[in-house]
Structure formats: structure tokens, C-alpha cells
C-alpha positions as semicolon CSV with decimal commas, in nm:
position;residue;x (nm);y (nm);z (nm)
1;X;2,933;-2,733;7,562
2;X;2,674;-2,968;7,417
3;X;2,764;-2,982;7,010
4;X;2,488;-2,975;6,744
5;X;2,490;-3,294;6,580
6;X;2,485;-3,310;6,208
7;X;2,449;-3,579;5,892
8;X;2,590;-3,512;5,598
9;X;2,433;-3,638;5,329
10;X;2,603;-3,587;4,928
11;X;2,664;-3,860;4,603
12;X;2,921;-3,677;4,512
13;X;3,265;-3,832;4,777
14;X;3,448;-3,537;4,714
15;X;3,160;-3,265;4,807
16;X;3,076;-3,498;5,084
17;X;3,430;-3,477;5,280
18;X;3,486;-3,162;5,144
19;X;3,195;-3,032;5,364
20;X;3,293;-3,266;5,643
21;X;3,633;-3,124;5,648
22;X;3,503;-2,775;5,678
23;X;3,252;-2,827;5,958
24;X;3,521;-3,047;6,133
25;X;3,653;-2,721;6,247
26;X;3,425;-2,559;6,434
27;X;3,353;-2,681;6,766
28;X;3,075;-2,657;6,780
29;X;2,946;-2,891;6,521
30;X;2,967;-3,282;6,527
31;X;2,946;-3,473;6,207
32;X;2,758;-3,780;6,330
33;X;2,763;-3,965;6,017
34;X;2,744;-3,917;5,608
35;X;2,471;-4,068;5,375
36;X;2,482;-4,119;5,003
37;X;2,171;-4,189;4,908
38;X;1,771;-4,135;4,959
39;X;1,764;-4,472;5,130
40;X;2,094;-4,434;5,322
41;X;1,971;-4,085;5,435
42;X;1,617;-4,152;5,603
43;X;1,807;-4,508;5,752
44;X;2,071;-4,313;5,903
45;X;1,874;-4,027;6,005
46;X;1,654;-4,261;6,219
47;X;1,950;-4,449;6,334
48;X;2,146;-4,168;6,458
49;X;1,892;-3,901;6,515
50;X;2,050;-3,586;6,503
51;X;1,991;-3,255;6,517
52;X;2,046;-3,114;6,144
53;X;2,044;-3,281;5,839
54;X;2,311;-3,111;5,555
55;X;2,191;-3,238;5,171
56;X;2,214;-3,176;4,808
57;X;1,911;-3,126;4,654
58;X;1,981;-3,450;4,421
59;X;2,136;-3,757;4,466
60;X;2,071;-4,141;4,389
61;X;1,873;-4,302;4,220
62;X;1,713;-4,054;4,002
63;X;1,915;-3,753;4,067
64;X;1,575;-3,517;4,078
65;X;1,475;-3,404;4,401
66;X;1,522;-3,727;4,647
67;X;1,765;-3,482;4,912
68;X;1,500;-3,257;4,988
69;X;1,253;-3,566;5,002
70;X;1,440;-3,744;5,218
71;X;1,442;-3,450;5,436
72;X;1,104;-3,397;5,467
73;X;1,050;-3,798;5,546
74;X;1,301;-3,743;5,817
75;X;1,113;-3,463;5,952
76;X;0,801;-3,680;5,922
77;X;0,987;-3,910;6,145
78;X;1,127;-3,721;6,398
79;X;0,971;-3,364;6,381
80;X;1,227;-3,074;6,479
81;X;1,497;-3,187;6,281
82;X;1,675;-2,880;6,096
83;X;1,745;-2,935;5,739
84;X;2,019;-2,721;5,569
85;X;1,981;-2,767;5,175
86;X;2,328;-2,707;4,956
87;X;2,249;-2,639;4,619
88;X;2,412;-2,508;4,309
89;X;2,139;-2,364;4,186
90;X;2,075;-1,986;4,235
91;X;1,757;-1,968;4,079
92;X;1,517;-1,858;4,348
93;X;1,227;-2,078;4,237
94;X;1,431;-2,375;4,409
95;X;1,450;-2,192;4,752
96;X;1,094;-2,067;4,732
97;X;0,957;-2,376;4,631
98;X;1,161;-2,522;4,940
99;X;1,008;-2,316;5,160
100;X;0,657;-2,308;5,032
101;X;0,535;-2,564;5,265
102;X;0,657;-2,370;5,585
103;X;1,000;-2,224;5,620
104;X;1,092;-2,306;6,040
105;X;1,355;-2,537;6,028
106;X;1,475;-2,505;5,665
107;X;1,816;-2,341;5,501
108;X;1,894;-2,298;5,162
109;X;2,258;-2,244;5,073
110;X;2,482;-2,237;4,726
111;X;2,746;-2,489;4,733
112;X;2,983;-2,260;4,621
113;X;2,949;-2,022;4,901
114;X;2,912;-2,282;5,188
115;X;3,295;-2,165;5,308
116;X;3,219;-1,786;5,295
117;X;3,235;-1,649;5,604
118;X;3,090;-1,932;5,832
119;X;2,814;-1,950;5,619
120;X;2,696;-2,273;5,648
121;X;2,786;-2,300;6,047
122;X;2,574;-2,037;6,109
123;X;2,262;-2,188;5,862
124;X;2,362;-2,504;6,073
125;X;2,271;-2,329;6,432
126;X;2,014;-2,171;6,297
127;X;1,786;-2,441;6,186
128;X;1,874;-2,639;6,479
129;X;1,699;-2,366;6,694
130;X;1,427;-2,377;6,481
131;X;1,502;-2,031;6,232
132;X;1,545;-2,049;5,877
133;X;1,748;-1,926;5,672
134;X;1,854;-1,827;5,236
135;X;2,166;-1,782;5,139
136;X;2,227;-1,376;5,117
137;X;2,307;-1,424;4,688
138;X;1,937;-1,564;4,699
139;X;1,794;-1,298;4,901
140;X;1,926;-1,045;4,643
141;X;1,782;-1,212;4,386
142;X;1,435;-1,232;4,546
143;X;1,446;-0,838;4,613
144;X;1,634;-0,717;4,315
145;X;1,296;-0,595;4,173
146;X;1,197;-0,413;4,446
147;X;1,600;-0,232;4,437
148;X;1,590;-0,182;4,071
149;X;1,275;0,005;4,102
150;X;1,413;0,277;4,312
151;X;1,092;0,501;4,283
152;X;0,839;0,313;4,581
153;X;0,645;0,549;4,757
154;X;0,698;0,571;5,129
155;X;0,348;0,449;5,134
156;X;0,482;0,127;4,940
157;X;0,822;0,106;5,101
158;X;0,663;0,034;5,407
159;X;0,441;-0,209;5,303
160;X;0,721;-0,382;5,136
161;X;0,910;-0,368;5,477
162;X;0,615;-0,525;5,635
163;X;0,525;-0,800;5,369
164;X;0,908;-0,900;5,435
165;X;0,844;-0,971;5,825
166;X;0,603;-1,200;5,708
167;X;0,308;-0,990;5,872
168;X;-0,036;-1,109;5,767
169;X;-0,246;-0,903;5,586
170;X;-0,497;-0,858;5,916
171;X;-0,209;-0,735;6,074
172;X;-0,076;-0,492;5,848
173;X;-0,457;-0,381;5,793
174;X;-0,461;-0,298;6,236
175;X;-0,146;-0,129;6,183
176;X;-0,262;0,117;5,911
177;X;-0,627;0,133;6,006
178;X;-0,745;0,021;5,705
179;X;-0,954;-0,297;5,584
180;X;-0,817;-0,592;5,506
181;X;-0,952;-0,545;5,124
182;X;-0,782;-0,245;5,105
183;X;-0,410;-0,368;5,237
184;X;-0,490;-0,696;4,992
185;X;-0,542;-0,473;4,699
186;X;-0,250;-0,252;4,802
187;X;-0,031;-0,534;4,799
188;X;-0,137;-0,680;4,460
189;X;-0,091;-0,372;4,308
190;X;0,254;-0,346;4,455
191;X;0,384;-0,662;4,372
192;X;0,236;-0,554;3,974
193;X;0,440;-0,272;4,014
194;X;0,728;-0,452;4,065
195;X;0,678;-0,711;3,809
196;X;0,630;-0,438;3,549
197;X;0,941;-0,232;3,654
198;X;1,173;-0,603;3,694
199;X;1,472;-0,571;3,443
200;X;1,471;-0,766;3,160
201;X;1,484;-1,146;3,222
202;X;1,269;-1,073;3,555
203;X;1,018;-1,140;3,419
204;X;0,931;-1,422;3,719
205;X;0,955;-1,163;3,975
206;X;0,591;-1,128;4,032
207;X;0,556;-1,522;4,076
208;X;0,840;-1,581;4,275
209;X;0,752;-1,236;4,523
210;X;0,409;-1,396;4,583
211;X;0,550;-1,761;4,693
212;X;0,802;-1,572;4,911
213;X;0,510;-1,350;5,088
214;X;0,272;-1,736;5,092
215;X;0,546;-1,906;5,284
216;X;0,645;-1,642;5,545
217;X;0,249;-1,577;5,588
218;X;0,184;-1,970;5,642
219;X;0,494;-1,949;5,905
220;X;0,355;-1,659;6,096
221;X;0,011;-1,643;6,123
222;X;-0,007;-2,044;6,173
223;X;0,302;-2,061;6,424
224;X;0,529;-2,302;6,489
225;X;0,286;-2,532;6,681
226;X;0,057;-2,537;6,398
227;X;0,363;-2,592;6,137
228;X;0,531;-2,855;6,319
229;X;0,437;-2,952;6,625
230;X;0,071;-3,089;6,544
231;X;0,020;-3,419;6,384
232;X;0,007;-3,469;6,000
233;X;-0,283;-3,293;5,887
234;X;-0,403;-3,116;6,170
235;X;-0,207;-2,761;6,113
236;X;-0,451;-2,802;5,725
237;X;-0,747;-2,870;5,931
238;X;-0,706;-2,532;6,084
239;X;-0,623;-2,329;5,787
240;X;-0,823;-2,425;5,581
241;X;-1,090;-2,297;5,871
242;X;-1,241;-2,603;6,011
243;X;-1,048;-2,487;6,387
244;X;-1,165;-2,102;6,379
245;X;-1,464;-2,174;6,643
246;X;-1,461;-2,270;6,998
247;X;-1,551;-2,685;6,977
248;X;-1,622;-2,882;7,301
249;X;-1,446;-3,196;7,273
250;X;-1,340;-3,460;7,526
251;X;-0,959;-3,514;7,564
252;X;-0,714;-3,643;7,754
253;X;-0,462;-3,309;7,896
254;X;-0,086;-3,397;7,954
255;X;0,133;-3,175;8,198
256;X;0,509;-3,242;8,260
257;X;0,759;-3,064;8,435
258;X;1,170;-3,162;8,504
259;X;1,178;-3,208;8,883
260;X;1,422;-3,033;9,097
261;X;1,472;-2,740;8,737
262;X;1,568;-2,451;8,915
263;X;1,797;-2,639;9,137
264;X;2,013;-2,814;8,856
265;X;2,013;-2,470;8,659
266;X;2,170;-2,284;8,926
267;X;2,503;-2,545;8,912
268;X;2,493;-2,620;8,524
269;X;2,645;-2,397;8,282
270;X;2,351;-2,260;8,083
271;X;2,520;-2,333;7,750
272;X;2,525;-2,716;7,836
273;X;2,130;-2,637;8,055
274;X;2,027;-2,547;7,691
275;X;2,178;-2,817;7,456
276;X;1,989;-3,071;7,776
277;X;1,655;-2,916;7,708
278;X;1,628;-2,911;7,389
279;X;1,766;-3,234;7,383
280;X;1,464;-3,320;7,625
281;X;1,192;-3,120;7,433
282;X;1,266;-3,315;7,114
283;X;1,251;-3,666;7,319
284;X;0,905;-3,564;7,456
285;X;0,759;-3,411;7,114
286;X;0,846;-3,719;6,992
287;X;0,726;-3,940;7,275
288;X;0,380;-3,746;7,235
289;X;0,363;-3,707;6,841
290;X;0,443;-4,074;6,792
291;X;0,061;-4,113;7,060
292;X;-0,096;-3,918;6,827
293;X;-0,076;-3,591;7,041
294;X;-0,071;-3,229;7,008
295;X;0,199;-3,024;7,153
296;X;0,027;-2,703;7,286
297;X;0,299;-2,547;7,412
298;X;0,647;-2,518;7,627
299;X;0,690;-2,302;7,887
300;X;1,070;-2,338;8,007
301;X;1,071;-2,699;8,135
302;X;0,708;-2,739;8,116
303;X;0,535;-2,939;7,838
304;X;0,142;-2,934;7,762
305;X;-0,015;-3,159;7,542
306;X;-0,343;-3,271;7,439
307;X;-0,476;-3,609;7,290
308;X;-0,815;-3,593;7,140
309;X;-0,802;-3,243;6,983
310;X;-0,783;-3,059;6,763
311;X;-0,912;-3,380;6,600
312;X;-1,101;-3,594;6,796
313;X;-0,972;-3,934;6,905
314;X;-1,159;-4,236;7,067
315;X;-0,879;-4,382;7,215
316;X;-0,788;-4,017;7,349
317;X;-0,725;-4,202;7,770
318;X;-0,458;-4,519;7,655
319;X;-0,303;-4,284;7,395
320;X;-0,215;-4,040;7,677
321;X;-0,098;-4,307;7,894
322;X;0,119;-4,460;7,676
323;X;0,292;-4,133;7,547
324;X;0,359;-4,059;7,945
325;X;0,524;-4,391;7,967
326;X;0,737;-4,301;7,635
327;X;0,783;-3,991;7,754
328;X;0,990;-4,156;8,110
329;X;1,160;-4,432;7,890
330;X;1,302;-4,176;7,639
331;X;1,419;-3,941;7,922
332;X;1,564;-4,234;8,102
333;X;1,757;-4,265;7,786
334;X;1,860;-3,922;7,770
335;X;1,998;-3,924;8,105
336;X;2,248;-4,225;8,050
337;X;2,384;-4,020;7,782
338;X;2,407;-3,685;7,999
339;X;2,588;-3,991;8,269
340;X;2,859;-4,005;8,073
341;X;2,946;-3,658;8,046
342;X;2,868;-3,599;8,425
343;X;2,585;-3,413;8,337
344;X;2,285;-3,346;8,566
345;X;1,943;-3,616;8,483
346;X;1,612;-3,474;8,442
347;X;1,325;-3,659;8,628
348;X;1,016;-3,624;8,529
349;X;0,682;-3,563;8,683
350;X;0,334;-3,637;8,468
351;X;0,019;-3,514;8,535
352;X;-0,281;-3,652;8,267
353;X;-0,656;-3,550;8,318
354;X;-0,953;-3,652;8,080
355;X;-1,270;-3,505;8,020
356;X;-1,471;-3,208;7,825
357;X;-1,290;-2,903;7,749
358;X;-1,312;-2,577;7,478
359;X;-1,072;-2,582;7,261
360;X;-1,053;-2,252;6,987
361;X;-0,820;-2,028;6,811
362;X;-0,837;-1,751;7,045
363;X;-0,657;-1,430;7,049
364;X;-0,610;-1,125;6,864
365;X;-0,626;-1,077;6,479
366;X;-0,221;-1,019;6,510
367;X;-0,178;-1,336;6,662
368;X;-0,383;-1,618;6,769
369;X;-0,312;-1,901;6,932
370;X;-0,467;-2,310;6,955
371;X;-0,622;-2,276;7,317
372;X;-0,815;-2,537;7,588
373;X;-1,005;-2,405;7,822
374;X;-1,162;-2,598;8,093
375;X;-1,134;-2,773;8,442
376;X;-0,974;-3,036;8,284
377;X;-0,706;-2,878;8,227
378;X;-0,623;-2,746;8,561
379;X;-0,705;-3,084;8,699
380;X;-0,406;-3,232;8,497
381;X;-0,179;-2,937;8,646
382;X;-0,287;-3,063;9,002
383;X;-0,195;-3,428;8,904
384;X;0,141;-3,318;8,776
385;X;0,165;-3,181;9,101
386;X;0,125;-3,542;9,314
387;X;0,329;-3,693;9,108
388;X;0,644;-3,588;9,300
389;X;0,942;-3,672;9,342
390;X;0,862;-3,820;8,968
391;X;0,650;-4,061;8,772
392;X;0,326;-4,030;8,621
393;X;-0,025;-3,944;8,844
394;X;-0,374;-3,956;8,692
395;X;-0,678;-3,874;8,757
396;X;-1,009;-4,108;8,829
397;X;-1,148;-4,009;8,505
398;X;-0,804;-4,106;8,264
399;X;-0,750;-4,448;8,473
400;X;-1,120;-4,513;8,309
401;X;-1,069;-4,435;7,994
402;X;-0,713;-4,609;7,951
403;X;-0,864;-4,912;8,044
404;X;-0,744;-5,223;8,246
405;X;-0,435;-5,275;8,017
406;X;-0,233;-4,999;8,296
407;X;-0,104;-5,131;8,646
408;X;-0,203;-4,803;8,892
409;X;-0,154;-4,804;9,232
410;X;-0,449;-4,583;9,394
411;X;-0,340;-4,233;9,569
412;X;-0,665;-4,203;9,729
413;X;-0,867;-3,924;9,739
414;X;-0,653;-3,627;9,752
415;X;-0,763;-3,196;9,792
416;X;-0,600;-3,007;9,579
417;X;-0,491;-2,679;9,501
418;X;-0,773;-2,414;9,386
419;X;-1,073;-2,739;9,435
420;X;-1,272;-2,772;9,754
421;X;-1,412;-3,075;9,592
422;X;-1,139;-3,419;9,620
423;X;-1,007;-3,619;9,378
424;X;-0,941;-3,938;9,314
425;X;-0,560;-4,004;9,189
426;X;-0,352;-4,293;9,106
427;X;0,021;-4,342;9,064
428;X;0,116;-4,505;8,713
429;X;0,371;-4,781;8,770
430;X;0,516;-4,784;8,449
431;X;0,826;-5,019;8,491
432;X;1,001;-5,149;8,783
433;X;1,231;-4,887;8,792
434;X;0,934;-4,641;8,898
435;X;0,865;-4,874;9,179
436;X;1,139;-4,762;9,392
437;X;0,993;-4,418;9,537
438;X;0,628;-4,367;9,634
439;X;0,560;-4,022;9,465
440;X;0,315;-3,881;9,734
441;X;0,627;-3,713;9,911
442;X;0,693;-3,351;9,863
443;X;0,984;-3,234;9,596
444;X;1,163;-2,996;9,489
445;X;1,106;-2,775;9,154
């Protein structure tokens, strides 16, 4: 079984192996390393990469808020990490405030609680799949209003119950068959309610209820792929509204797929198949983020990105290029490390495409998701498809814009799936590794 790696990060040397100590024992944790400071945190973070970071909220040099800072610079850095945040504060305007920028990925635990019941392994494997997570004391806290009132309507328990699941207001609205004004209001005057009816030194309540409802609404209606899988910036672009109509832009499409998938899952014990793909799907996020790219989405194996939208980008063809490139170096990577526990190696075939596609939030008012539509991107699907056994295969139109600064060896003009029209392809010879098999054969997925 594939462990979740963890760094520990805490001034305080006797919190700090305390904590090791404790997650020493389950097996299914491995402490990678310790930090003791902002500095030492992001250094070691990018040195050792793992999968969770475990921090007090303060720490050297100014003992205010540099643990959860240096989180979110490690995030910055390698997008996906979890973050577990110990704390002995059990004031729910820390946690909120925590997760007021987007909650995937984040845990907020007491210190004094972190041995109680597994507690902190489990806030551990949650963030590492990409959950969150508060610690249950907090929770209470944050609803005690609501319990102390005792007298909600059904009308409002249920709207309560839904504003908890993080549903947007649009979506509560369909599922009531009312207007969005109307749910709004509704839930204004609840939260009122409980503010008014908040024992004495609740007074916060109604502030603290609100940031709780404005971080599980920026988690669900924008997604995880708006949260934090698209470049810095980009996920604001859309709320704030500039994404909500269909744009014609001209991108560069990325398709990859693990060659030979279903074979290696039938002989690989799926809890070791998943700890190797998500080992793999952070290695290519990063590959693409670090070109600039958006992730659009992961189907199993599969990977789709885009460069060139939702933001346009100039330099859309060599940016593509170059992340397919990273994208084979960091899974070559991967796969020496899987070597040495005699586990299976993923190869990887690349398929890139540029030209004009639509790209729009498209969907229902429950859920919409960042879309391209377009022959482009099927083109890139059929170019993923050459490129077998492995390597990378682009079309005519992505060799021009990349530029001369790529050595391709021309496929010639190919028919492909679904086109009665033929297209030009050529096979990216990335290093002289990828030399060694012409990728025109046939292979196995």
C-alpha cells in the first residue's frame, strides 16, 4: 500500500515529535520530514513534495499567521497539496477565515484533540483526496445557534439543511420552485433569526454563519477545477462573470492517456493502482500548471487540458509543447520510484491540437461546468491516438505555432477516426530516450 506522505511543520520541539510520534503509528502515514519555520516550511515542502502538509497556525519569525501562509505558498507551488491546520484556538472565526478562500484541500483541527479517536489521521486522508474537513468541537460551535433555537420551522429546517450542503442559492431556488430573490431573502431572514435567538456571547453568530455559507458556496458552485486546478486568477475571472458567455478563442488542446491502463489494473492491487494515479495526476497538473495551462478535467487515466483559455495566451502552441515534454520527464520520474517497489510504469501517450474553439460555462443552473467545444478538440483526441505505443503526436497546425525551437519527425498524412478529410501529424522527439520506438505501431489501452 502506497502511504500518504506528510510534513510536519511546528516551533514548538515538543508539539512537533509529539505529533510525529502519534502519526508514526498508523501505517498508513509517512512523516517525510519536519519544518520549523515559514522559510524551512515552503523549502522543504518543495524539496520533498508531499502529499499533506500538518502546521500550527503560528510559528517563526513573527508568530502571527506565517503556518497558514506558508501553506497557501506551498499550494501556490505545487497545487493539490492537502493542508491540515492544528490550532489551539476554538474560536470559529479562525477556521472560517481559513476556509474563506475555498475549503477543498483544507483541515482545521484543535491541538488538543489531534489524538481523539484518529482524528487527525483521518483529517490527514481526507485532504489528501482532496475533502476538507473542521474539527467536530468547531462544527458545534458554528451550529450552536441554529440548536439553541429549537423552534425552526420545517420550512427553515430545511433550508438550513440545504445551506449546510453548500447548495447555491439557484439551486435551492429549482428545488423549491421559487425565485432566486425569494430563497435569498429567505435565507437572510433565517440567518437574522438565528443571530437574534444566539445565547448570550453569540453575538458573532450571524457573521460567522454567513462566511461558513460564502465558503461552501465558492467550493460548490465554482468546483474544484475552478478552485484549484486553473491558474492564479483565472477561477476570479470567472466569478466575478467575465467567463459566463460562450468566447471563441484559439488554443492549443492537450489529451493524455496511460498506455496499456486496463492491462496494468487488472494485475495491480487497486489500493497501490490508486496511490500511482494520483501520484501521476499531481505530476501532470503540475507539468501543465507550471505551462500556464488549464486542467479541464480527468476522466480515470485521461487528462484534458487547454492552453490559451480561459485567458487567452499568444504563446498558446510552445506552451503546450513544452508542458507535454514536462509532462514525459516527470512521469519518467515517477516510474523510477514505482521501480523500486516493483511497481508497474505508466507510459504515456500525448495528443496536442491548436486552433479556434468555444469555450463557455455550460450546463445547468445546479451545476455548470468550464466547457470547449470544437473540432479542435477532437482532433487532439485523434493525435493522442497515433501517438502509440507512447510519446507525444501533434498536429500540422501546433508544429506551426510552437515554432522551429521543437525537433518533429513527420507522420505523414494520416485518416483518422470520425474525419474523411487527412491530417497531417508529427511525432515529438522529446529526448533520446523517446527515440527508441517509432509510435505509429498499434498499442494497447
Amino acid at each position: 500500500m502506497e502511504r500518504i506522505t506528510v510534513l510536519l511543520a511546528d516551533d514548538n520541539l515538543i508539539v512537533r515529535e509529539g505529533v510525529r510520534a502519534l502519526l508514526s503509528r498508523d501505517p498508513a502515514l509517512d512523516v517525510v520530514g519536519v519544518a520549523a519555520d515559514y522559510d524551512e516550511l515552503v523549502s522543504r515542502a518543495v524539496e520533498l513534495r508531499p502529499q499533506v502538509l500538518v502546521t500550527d497556525i503560528r510559528m517563526p519569525p513573527t508568530f502571527q499567521n506565517e503556518g497558514i501562509d506558508a501553506a497557501r505558498e506551498v499550494r501556490g507551488r505545487l497545487p493539490g497539496t492537502g493542508v491540515v491546520v492544528l490550532s489551539q484556538y476554538d474560536d470559529p472565526e479562525y477556521a472560517v477565515g481559513l476556509l474563506a478562500g475555498g475549503a477543498d484541500g483544507y483541515a482545521y483541527l484543535l491541538k488538543d484533540r489531534v489524538a481523539d479517536s484518529g482524528l487527525l489521521g483521518r483529517a490527514i486522508r481526507e485532504v489528501a483526496a482532496g475533502g476538507s474537513m473542521l474539527d467536530p468541537v468547531i462544527v458545534r460551535e458554528l451550529l450552536s445557534p441554529a440548536r439553541a433555537d429549537g423552534e425552526l420551522s420545517a420550512e427553515d429546517d430545511d433550508l438550513l439543511g440545504q445551506i449546510a450542503e453548500g447548495r447555491s442559492v439557484k439551486a435551492v431556488a429549482a428545488a423549491r420552485g421559487e425565485p432566486p430573490e425569494a430563497v435569498n431573502a429567505a435565507i437572510e431572514r433565517l440567518f437574522l433569526g438565528l443571530a437574534r435567538d444566539a445565547s448570550v456571547g453569540r453575538q458573532s453568530a450571524l457573521r460567522r454563519l454567513r462566511m461558513l455559507h460564502t465558503a461552501i458556496l465558492r467550493r460548490e458552485e465554482h468546483g474544484e477545477k475552478l478552485s484549484r486546478l486553473l491558474p492564479s486568477g483565472v477561477a476570479e475571472r470567472l466569478r466575478s462573470g467575465l467567463g459566463e458567455h460562450t468566447e471563441r478563442l484559439v488554443v492549443t488542446v492537450l489529451m493524455s492517456d496511460v498506455r496499456g491502463y486496463s492491462a496494468i489494473a487488472e494485475r495491480t492491487d487497486p489500493a497501490v493502482l490508486a496511490g500511482q494515479l494520483n501520484a501521476h495526476r499531481r505530476a501532470m497538473n503540475a507539468a501543465i500548471l507550471s505551462g500556464g495551462g488549464t486542467v479541464m478535467q480527468y476522466v480515470g487515466d485521461a487528462v484534458m487540458a487547454v492552453f490559451g483559455a480561459p485567458s487567452p495566451l499568444e504563446d498558446h502552441g510552445p506552451r503546450a509543447v513544452r508542458a507535454a515534454a514536462g509532462m514525459h520527464l516527470r512521469q519518467r520520474e515517477l516510474n523510477r520510484e514505482w521501480a523500486a517497489r516493483g511497481a508497474a510504469p505508466f507510459d504515456l501517450g500525448i495528443g496536442l491540437c491548436s486552433g479556434e474553439v468555444a469555450a463557455a460555462l455550460l450546463g445547468s443552473e445546479e451545476r455548470l461546468e468550464y466547457t470547449l467545444v470544437g473540432d479542435t478538440v477532437n482532433l487532439a483526441q485523434r493525435m493522442q491516438d497515433l501517438a502509440r505505443p507512447y510519446g507525444t503526436v501533434a498536429a500540422e497546425s501546433t508544429v506551426r505555432a510552437a515554432g522551429d525551437a521543437w525537433p518533429w519527425k513527420p507522420l505523414g498524412s494520416r485518416v483518422v477516426k470520425g474525419r474523411t478529410t487527412p491530417v497531417t501529424a508529427y511525432h515529438l522527439l522529446e529526448t533520446p530516450d523517446d527515440h527508441r520506438t517509432d509510435p505509429t505501431g498499434s498499442g494497447d489501452h
